[in-house]
Kinemage of the C-alpha trace (Angstrom):
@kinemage 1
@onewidth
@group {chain A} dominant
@subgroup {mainchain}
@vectorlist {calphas} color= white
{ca unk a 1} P 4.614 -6.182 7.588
{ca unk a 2} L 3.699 -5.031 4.157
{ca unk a 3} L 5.496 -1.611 4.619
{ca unk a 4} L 8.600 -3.557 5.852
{ca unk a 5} L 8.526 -6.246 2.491
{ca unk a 6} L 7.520 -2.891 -0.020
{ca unk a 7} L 10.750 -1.379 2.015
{ca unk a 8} L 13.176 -4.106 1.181
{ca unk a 9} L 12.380 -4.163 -2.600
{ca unk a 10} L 12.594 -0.657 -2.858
{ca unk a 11} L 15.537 -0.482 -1.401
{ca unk a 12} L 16.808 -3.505 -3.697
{ca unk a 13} L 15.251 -0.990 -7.133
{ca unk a 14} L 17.548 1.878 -5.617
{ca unk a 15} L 20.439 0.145 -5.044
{ca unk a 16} L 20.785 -1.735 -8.415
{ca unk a 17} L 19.554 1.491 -10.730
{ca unk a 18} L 21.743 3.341 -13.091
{ca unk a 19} L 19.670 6.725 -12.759
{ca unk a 20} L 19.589 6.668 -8.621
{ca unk a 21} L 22.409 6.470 -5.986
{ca unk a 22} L 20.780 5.774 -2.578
{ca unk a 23} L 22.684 7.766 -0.072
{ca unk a 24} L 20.849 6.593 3.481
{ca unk a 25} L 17.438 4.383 4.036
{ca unk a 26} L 15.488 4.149 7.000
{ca unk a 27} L 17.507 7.267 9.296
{ca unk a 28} L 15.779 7.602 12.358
{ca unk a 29} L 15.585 11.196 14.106
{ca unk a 30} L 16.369 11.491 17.867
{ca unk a 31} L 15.441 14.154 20.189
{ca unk a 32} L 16.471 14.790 23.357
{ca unk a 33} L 14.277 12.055 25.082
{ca unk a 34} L 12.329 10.396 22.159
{ca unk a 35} L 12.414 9.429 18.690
{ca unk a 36} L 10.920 12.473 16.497
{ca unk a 37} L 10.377 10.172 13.450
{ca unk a 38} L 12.267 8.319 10.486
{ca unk a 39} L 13.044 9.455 6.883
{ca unk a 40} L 12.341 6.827 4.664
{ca unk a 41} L 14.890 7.187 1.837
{ca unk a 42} L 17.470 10.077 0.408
{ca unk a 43} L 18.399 9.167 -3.077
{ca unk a 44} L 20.249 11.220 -5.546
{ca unk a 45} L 19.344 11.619 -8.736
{ca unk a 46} L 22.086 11.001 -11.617
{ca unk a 47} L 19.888 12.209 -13.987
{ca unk a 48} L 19.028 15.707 -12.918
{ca unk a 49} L 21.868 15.663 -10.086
{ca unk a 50} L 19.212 16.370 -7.458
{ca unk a 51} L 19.204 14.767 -3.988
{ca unk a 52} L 15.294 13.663 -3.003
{ca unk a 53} L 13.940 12.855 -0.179
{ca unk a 54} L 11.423 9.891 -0.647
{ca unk a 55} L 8.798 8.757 1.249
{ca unk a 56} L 7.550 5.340 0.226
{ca unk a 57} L 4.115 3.261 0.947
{ca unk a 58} L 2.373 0.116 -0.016
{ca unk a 59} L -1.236 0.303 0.236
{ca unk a 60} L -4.360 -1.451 -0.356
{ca unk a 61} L -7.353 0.730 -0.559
{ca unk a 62} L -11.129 -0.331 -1.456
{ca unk a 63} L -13.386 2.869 -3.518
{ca unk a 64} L -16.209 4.056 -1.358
{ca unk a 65} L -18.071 6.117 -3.507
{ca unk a 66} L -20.253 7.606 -0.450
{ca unk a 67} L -16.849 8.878 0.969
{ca unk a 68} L -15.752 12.561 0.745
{ca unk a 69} L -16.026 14.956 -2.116
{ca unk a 70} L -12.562 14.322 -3.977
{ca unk a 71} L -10.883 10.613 -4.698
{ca unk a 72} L -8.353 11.155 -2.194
{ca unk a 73} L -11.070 10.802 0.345
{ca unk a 74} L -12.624 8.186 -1.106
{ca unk a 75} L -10.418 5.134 -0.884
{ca unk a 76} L -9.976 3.290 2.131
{ca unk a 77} L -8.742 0.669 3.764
{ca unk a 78} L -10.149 -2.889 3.605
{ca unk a 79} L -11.295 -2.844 7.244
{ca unk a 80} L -11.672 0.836 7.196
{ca unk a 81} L -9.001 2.194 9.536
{ca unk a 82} L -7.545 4.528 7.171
{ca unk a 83} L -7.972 6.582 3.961
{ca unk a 84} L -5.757 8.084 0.976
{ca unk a 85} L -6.450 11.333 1.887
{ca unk a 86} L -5.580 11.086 5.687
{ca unk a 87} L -1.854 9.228 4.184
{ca unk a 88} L -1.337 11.858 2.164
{ca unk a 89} L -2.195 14.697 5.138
{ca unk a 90} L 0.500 12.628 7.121
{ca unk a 91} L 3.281 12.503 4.802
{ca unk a 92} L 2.675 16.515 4.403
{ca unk a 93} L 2.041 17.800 7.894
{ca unk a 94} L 4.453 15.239 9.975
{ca unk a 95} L 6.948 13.025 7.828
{ca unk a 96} L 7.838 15.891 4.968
{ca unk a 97} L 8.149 18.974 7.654
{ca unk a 98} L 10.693 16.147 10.207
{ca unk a 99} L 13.269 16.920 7.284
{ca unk a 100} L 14.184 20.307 7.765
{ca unk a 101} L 14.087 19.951 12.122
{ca unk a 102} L 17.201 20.823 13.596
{ca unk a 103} L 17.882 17.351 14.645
{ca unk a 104} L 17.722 16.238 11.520
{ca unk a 105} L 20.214 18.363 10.491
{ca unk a 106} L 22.864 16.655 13.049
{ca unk a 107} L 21.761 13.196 11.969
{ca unk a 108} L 22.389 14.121 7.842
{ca unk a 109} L 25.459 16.003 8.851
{ca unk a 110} L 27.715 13.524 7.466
{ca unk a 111} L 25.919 13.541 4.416
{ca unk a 112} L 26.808 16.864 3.555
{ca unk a 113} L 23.411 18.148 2.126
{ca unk a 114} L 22.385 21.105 1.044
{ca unk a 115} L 18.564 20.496 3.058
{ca unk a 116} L 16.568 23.516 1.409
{ca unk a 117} L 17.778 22.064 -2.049
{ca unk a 118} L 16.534 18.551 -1.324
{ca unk a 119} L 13.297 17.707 -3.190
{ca unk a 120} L 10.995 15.787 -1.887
{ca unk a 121} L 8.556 13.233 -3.165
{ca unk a 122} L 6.532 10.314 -2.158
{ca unk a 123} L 5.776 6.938 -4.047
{ca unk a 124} L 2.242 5.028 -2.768
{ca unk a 125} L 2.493 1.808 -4.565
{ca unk a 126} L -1.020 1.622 -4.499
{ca unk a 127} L -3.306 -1.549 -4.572
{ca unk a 128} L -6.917 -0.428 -5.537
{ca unk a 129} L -10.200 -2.471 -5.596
{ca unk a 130} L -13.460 -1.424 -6.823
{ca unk a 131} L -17.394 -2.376 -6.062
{ca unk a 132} L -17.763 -5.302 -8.629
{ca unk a 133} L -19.716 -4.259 -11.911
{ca unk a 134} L -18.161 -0.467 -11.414
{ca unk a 135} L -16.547 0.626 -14.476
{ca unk a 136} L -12.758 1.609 -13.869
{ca unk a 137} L -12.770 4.157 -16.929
{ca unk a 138} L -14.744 6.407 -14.972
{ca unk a 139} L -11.704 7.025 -12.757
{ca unk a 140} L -8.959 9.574 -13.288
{ca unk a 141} L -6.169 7.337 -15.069
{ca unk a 142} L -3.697 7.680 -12.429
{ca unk a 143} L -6.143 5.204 -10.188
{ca unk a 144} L -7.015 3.253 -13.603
{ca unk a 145} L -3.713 1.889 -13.388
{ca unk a 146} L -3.699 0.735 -10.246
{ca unk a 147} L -6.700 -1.227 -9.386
{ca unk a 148} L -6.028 -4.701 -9.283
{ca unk a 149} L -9.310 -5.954 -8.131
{ca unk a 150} L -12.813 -5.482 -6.991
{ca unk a 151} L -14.822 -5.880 -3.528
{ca unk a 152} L -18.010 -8.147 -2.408
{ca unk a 153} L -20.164 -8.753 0.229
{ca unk a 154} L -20.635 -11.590 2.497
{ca unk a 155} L -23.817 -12.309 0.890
{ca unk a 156} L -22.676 -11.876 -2.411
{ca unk a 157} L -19.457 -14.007 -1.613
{ca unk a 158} L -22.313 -16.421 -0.923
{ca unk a 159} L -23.374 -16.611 -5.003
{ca unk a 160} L -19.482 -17.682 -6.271
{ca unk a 161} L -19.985 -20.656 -7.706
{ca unk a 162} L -19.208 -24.072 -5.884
{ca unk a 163} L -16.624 -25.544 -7.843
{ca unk a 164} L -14.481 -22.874 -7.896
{ca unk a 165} L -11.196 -22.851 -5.977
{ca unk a 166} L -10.294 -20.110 -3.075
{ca unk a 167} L -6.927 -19.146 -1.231
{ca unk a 168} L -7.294 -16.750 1.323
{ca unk a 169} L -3.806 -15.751 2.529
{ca unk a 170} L -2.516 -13.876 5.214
{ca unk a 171} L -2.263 -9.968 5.439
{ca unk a 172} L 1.874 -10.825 5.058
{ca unk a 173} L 1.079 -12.824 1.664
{ca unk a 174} L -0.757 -10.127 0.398
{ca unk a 175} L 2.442 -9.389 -1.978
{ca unk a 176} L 2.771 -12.969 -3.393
{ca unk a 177} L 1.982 -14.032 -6.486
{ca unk a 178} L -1.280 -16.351 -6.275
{ca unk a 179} L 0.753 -19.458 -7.994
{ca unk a 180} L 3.126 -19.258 -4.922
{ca unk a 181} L 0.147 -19.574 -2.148
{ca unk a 182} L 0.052 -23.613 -0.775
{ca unk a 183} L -3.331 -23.573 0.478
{ca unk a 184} L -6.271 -23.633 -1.634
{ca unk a 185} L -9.979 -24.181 -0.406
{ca unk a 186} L -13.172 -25.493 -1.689
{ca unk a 187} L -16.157 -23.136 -1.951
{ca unk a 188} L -17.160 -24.780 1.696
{ca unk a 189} L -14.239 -24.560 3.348
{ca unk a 190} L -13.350 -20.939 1.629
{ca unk a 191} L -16.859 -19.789 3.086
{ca unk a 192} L -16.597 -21.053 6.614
{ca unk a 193} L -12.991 -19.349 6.972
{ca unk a 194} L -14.241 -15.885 5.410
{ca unk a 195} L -17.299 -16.139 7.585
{ca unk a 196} L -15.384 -16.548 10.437
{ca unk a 197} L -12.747 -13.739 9.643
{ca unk a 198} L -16.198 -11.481 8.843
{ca unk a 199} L -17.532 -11.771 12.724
{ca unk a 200} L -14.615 -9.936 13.620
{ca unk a 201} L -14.452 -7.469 11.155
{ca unk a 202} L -11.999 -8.794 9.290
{ca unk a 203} L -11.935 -7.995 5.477
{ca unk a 204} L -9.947 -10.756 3.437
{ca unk a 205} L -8.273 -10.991 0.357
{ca unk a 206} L -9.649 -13.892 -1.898
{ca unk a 207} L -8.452 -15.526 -4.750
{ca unk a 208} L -10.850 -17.410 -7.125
{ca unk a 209} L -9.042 -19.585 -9.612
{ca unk a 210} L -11.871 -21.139 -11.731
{ca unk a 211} L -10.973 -22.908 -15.461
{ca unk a 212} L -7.727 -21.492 -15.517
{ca unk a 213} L -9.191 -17.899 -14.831
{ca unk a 214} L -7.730 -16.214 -11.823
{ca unk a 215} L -9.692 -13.378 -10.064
{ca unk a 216} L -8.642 -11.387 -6.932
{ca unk a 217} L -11.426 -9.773 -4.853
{ca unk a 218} L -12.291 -8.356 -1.124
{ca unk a 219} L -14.888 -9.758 0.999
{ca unk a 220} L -15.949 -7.007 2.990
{ca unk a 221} L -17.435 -6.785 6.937
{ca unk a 222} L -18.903 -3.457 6.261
């Protein structure tokens, strides 16, 4: 749901920029009996008069220090199912490789492309959260400008203080501004609904809003 909403407003950028002409979105690749896989975007470039091929994702990833040896490996997914790294291993050994396939040359034919000229990129709009108290500085700056948030336990959820204000939306409002969420929950109600969402190894996304002070955290299962 969150690829399909980052999808529509990138599409919406492309199609209302001076620099970029987008010349296909979304073309799925057929083989003889199943679907080999979809490009996401080819766009060409006005600028440097260069046709790309773009692959595009919307993430949220939480910093595990423990994981891995490089950053790439070491931010995951709130509920742990996948990591940077393993994205950027997919994009490079499956959805970057599906351009130059034969098939894909009979589905672009109408395009008229040069393939071995088309350079290709891919965009991760990237959501990061950190363990409270760490210190973002210590990150390379291209995560520095992406972290949005930090992550808590259960327990320390527990310690927020009581007359504080919580929305908890949906994986699908994860997008949304905070002033455009309906529901918001006392400390009481906030905790019963994250505990709940916490026996099944759920990780939500919680707004505090707290004497006009807004803050934007994960509670985490793990």
């Amino acid at each position: 749901m969150l690829g399909k909403q980052a999808e529509a407003c990138f599409e919406y950028l492309l199609k209302n920029s001076k620099n970029y002409q987008l010349l296909a979105a979304n073309i799925q690749i057929q083989g003889e009996t199943k679907t080999l896989g979809e490009l996401d975007y080819l766009v060409f470039d006005t600028e440097t008069k260069k046709t790309l091929h773009i692959e595009l994702a919307c993430k949220f990833y939480l910093l595990d220090d423990s994981l891995g040896s490089n950053y790439e490996a070491k931010w995951i997914g709130p509920n742990r199912k996948d990591t940077l790294q393993e994205k950027l291993d997919k994009v490079k050994e499956k959805q970057f490789p599906l351009l130059y396939a034969p098939e894909t040359a009979v589905a672009l034919k109408e395009l008229h492309l040069d393939i071995p000229e088309v350079e290709q990129q891919v965009c991760i709009k990237s959501f990061l959260f950190l363990p409270r108290g760490f210190n973002k500085e210590q990150l390379p700056e291209q995560y520095q400008n992406c972290v949005v948030g930090t992550y808590i336990s259960f327990s320390e959820f527990n310690e927020e203080q009581a007359d504080a204000l919580f929305a908890i939306p949906d994986k699908k409002q994860w997008l949304l501004p905070p002033e455009s969420l309906p529901d918001w929950l006392s400390f009481s109600d906030a905790k019963e609904r994250i505990s709940s969402l916490i026996d099944t190894k759920k990780s939500p996304l919680v707004y505090k809003k707290q004497k006009g002070i807004l803050e934007k955290f994960f509670v985490i299962w793990w």
